[in-house]
C-alpha positions as CSV (number, residue, x, y, z in Angstrom):
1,X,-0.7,-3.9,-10.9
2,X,-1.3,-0.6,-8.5
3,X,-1.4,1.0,-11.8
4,X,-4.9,-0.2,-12.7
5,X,-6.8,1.3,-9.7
6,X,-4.9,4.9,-11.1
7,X,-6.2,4.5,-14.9
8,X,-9.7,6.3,-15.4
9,X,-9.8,5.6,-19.2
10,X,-10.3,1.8,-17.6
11,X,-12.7,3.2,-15.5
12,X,-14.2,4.7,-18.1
13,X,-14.1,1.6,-20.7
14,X,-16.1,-0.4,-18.0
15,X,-18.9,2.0,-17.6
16,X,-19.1,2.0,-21.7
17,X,-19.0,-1.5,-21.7
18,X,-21.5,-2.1,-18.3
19,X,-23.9,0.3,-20.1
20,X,-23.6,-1.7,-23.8
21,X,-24.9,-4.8,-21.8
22,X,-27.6,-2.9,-20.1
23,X,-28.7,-2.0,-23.8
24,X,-28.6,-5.4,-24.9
25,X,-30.6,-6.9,-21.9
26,X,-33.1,-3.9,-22.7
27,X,-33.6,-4.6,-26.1
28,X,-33.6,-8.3,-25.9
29,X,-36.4,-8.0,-23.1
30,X,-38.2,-5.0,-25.2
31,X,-38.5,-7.7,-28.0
32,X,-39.9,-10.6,-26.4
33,X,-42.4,-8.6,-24.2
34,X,-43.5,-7.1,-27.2
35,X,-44.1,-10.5,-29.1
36,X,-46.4,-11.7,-25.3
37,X,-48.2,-8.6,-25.3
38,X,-48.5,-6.7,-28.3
39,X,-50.8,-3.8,-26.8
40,X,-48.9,-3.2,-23.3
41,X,-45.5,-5.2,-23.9
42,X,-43.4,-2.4,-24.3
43,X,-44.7,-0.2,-21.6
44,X,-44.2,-2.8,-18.8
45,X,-41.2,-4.0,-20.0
46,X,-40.2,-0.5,-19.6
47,X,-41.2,0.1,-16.0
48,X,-39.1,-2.9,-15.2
49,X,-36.0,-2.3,-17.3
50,X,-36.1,1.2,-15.9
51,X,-34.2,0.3,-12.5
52,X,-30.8,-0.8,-14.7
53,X,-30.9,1.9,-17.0
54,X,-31.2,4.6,-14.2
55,X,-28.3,2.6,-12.7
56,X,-26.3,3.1,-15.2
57,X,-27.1,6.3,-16.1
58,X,-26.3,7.2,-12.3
59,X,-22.6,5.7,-13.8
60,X,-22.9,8.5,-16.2
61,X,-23.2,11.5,-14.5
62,X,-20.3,9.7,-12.3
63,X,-18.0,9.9,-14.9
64,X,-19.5,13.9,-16.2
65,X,-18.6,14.8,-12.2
66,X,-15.4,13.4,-12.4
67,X,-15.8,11.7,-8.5
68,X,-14.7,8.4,-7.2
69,X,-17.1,8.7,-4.2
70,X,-20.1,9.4,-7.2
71,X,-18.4,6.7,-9.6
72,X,-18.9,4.4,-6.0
73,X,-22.6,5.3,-5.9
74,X,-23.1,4.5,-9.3
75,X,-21.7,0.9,-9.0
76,X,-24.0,0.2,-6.2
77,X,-27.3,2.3,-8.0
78,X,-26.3,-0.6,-10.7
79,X,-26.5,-3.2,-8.3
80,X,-30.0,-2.0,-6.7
81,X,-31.2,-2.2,-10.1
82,X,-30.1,-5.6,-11.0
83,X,-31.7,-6.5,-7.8
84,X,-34.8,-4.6,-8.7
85,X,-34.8,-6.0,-12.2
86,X,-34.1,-9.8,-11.5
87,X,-37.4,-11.5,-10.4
88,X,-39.0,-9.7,-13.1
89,X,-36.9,-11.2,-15.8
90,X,-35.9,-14.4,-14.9
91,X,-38.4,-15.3,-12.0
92,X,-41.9,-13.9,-13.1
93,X,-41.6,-13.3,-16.7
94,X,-38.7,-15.7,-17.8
95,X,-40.6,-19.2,-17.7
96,X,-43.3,-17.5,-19.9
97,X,-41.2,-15.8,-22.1
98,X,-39.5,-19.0,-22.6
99,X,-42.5,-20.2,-24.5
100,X,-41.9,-17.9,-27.8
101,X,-40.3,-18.6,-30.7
102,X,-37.3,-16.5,-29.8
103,X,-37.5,-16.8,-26.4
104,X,-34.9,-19.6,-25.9
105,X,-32.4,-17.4,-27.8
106,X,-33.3,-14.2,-26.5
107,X,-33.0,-15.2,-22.6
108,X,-29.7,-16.6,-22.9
109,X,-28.4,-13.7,-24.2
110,X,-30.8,-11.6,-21.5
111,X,-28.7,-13.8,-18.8
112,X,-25.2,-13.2,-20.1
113,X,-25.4,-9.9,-20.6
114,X,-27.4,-9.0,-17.4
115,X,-24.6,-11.0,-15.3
116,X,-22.0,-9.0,-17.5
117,X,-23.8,-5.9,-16.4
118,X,-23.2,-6.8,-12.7
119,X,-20.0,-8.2,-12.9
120,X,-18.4,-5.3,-14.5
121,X,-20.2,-3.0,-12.0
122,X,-18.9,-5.3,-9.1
123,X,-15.2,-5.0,-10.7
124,X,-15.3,-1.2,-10.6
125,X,-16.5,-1.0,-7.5
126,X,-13.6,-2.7,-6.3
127,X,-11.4,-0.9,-8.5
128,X,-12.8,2.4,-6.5
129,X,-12.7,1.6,-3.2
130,X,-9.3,0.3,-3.3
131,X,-8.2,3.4,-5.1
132,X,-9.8,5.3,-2.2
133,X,-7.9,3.7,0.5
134,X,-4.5,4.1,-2.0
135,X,-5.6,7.6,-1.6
136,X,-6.0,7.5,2.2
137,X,-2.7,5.4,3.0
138,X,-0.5,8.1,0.4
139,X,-2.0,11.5,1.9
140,X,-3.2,11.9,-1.8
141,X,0.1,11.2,-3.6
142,X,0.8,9.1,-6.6
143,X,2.5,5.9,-5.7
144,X,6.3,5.6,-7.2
145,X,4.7,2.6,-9.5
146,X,2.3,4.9,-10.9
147,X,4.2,8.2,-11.2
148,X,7.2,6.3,-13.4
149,X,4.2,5.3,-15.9
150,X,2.7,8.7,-16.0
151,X,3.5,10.3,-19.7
152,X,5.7,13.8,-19.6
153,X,2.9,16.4,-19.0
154,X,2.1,19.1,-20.9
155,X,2.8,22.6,-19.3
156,X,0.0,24.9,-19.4
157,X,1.7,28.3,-19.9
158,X,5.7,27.7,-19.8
159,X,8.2,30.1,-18.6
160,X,10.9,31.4,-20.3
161,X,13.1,28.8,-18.6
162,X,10.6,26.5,-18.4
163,X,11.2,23.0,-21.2
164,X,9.2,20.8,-23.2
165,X,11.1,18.6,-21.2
166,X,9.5,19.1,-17.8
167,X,7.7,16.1,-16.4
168,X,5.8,14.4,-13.6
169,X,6.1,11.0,-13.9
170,X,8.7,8.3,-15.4
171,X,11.3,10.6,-17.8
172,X,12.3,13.1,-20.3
173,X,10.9,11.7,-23.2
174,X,12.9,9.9,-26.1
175,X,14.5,7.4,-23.5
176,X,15.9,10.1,-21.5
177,X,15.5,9.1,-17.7
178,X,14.7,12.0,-15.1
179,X,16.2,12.9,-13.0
180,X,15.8,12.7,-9.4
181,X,15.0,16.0,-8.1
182,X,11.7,15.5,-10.2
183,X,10.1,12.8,-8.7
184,X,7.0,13.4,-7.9
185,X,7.4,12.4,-4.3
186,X,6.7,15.1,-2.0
187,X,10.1,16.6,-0.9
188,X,11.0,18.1,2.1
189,X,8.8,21.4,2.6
190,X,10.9,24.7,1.2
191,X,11.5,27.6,4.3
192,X,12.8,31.0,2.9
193,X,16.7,30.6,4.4
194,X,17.5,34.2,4.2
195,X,19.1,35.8,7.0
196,X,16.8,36.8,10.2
197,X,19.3,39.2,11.6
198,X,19.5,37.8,14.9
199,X,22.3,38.7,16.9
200,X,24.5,35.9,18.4
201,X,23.4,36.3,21.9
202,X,19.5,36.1,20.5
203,X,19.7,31.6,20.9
204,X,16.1,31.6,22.6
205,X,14.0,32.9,19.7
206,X,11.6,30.5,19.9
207,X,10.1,29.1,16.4
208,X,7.0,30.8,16.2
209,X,8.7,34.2,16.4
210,X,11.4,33.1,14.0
211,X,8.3,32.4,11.4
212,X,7.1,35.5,12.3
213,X,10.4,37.8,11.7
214,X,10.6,36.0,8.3
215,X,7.2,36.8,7.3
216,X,8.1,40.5,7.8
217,X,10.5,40.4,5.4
218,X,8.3,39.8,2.3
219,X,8.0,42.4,-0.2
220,X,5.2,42.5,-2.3
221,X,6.4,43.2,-5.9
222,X,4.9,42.3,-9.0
223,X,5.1,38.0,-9.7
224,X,4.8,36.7,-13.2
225,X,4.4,32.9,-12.4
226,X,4.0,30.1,-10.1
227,X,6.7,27.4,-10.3
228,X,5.6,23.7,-8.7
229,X,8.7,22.5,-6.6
230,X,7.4,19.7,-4.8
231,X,4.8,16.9,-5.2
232,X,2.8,16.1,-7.6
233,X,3.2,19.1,-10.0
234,X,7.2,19.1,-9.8
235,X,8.8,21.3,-12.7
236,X,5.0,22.5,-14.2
237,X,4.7,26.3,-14.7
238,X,1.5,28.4,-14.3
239,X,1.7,32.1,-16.0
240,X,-0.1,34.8,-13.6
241,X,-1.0,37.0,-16.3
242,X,-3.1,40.1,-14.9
243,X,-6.4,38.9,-13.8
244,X,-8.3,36.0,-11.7
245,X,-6.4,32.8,-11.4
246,X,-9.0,30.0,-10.3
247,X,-7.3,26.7,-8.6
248,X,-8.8,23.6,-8.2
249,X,-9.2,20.0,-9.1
250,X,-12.3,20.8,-11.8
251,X,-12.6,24.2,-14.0
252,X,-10.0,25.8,-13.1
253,X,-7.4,27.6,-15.1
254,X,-4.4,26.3,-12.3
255,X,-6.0,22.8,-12.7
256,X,-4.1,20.4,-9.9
257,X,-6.9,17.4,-11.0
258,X,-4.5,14.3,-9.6
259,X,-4.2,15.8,-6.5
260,X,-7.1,14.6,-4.2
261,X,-6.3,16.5,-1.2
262,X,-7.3,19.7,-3.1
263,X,-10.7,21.0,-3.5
264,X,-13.0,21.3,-6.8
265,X,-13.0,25.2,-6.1
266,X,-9.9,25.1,-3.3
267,X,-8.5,29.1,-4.0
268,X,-8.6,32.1,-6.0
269,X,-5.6,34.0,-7.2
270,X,-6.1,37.8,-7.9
271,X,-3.6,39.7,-10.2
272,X,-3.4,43.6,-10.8
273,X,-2.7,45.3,-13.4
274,X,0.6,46.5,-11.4
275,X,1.5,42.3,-11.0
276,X,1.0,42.9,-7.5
277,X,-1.2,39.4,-6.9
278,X,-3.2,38.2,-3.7
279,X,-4.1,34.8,-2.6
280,X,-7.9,33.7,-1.2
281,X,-9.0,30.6,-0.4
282,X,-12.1,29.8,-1.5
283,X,-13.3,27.6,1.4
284,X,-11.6,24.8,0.7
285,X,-11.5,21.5,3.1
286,X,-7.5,21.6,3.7
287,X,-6.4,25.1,3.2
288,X,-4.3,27.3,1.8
289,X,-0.8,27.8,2.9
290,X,2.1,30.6,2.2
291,X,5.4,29.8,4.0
292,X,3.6,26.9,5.3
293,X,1.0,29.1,7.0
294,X,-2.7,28.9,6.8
295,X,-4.3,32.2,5.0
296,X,-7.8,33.1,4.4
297,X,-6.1,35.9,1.8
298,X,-2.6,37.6,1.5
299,X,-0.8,39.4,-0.8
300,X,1.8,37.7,-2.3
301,X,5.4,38.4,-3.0
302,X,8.6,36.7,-4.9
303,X,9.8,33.6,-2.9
304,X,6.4,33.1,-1.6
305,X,5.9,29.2,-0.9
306,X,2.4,27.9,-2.0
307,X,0.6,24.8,-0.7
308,X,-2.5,23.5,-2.5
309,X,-3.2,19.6,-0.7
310,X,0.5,17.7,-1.2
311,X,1.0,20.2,-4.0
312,X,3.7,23.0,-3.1
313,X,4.9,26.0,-5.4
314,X,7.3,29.1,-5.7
315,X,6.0,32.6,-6.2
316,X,8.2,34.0,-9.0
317,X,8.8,37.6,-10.3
């Protein structure tokens, strides 16, 4: 069931389908208003229909921006316009229009469709705004009910170890369950365990200069690839080839779209000609991390640990 309110081609099938009875209420109305007045029929029926259509064309660009917030707005612009619309044709214009030959016909179609209009904008409104507080209870994760129906994903650029076999979801293909250290459940955050050299009298080093003594053990060296290890992105590979590395949930060549904690434009990563590669954020609304510290821009290095939103990754050379 919790898999419905995760499914955007549904989404999508209701806009198509809201916006095919908007096109039948227009063209019914069009035809009738055009029998009552042949001179200025089509022009006012026009100026009435108008309100609906831009409601659903406010669904549109919804669906072009890829936002559940915009998709929410266009529901209710869909609403406003039914409101708008409604006196017009059933109230003012519907007992007249009654009268014609067709008009019997016509406005029962006109009602059906209208109401189908609104009633699949009302159902995806719903849809949305109890995919929104999903969103808000899970910290942006996929539920476990959603993740074990997710299809394997395709890597975009895969490693040398890297499989066809490497999923986010439910298995590894052909029956083949997966296992267990690639849920997509965000794991325990990574920490770099390599020794700090702290001598065995040393006990009170507190944690913040522990974080700092590992931190000035990273080398920068060349990296070749960034290796998702923990939430939603578990087992996906991303080649740093030499050159700008965009990461984001829209337009981006590291594209981390199901994760809604990251930004449309969240970071930016740079790579040399040398491999040597730095990290900038790009403003984004939750940050950037490496080794689970907040950076405006670093350099990175092999073993780094990445966090993009509830999406973490390894640095690799």
């Amino acid at each position: 069931m919790v898999f419905l309110f995760y499914n955007k081609w549904l989404l999508r099938l209701l806009v198509l389908l809201c916006g095919a009875s908007v096109a039948l209420v227009a063209s019914r109305y069009f035809s009738l208003l055009g029998q009552k007045l042949p001179e200025g029929g089509a022009r006012d029926a026009m100026a009435i229909i108008a309100f609906l259509v831009a409601g659903w064309l406010a669904m549109l660009v919804a669906e072009v921006v890829d936002s559940h917030y915009v998709r929410v707005l266009g529901c209710l612009c869909v609403g406003l316009g039914g409101w708008v619309s409604y006196p017009w044709l059933f109230i003012k214009d519907g007992p007249s229009l009654l009268t014609l030959p067709a008009g019997p016909a016509a406005m029962q179609q006109i009602n059906i469709f209208f109401w189908a209009a609104m009633g699949i904008a009302g159902l995806m409104l719903l849809l949305l705004v109890v995919r929104l507080i999903l969103d808000k209870a899970n910290a942006g994760r996929l539920p476990a009910a959603v993740a074990s129906m997710r299809h394997d994903r395709v890597l975009s650029s895969p490693g040398p170890d890297a499989s066809a076999a490497l999923v986010n979801g439910s298995g590894l293909g052909n029956g083949v369950p997966a296992p267990s250290h690639l849920e997509p459940e965000l794991p325990p955050i990574p920490v770099d365990t390599s020794p700090l050299n702290v001598r065995a009298g040393d006990g009170d080093l507190g944690a913040q200069e522990a974080a700092v003594a590992v931190q000035t053990q990273r080398s920068p060296a060349p990296v070749s690839r960034l290796l998702g290890i923990g939430g939603l992105y578990v087992g996906q590979v991303f080649s740093l080839s030499a050159g700008e590395h965009s990461i984001g949930r829209q337009d981006s060549e590291i594209l981390l779209a199901d994760d809604t904690q990251v930004s449309r434009r969240h970071a930016m990563i740079s790579v040399g000609p040398d491999g040597l590669a730095t990290l900038t954020d790009s403003g984004s609304t939750n940050g950037s991390y490496v080794n689970e510290q907040r950076v405006s821009s670093m350099q990175l290095a092999p073993g780094d640990t990445l966090r993009f939103g509830t999406s973490l990754f390894k640095v690799e050379a």
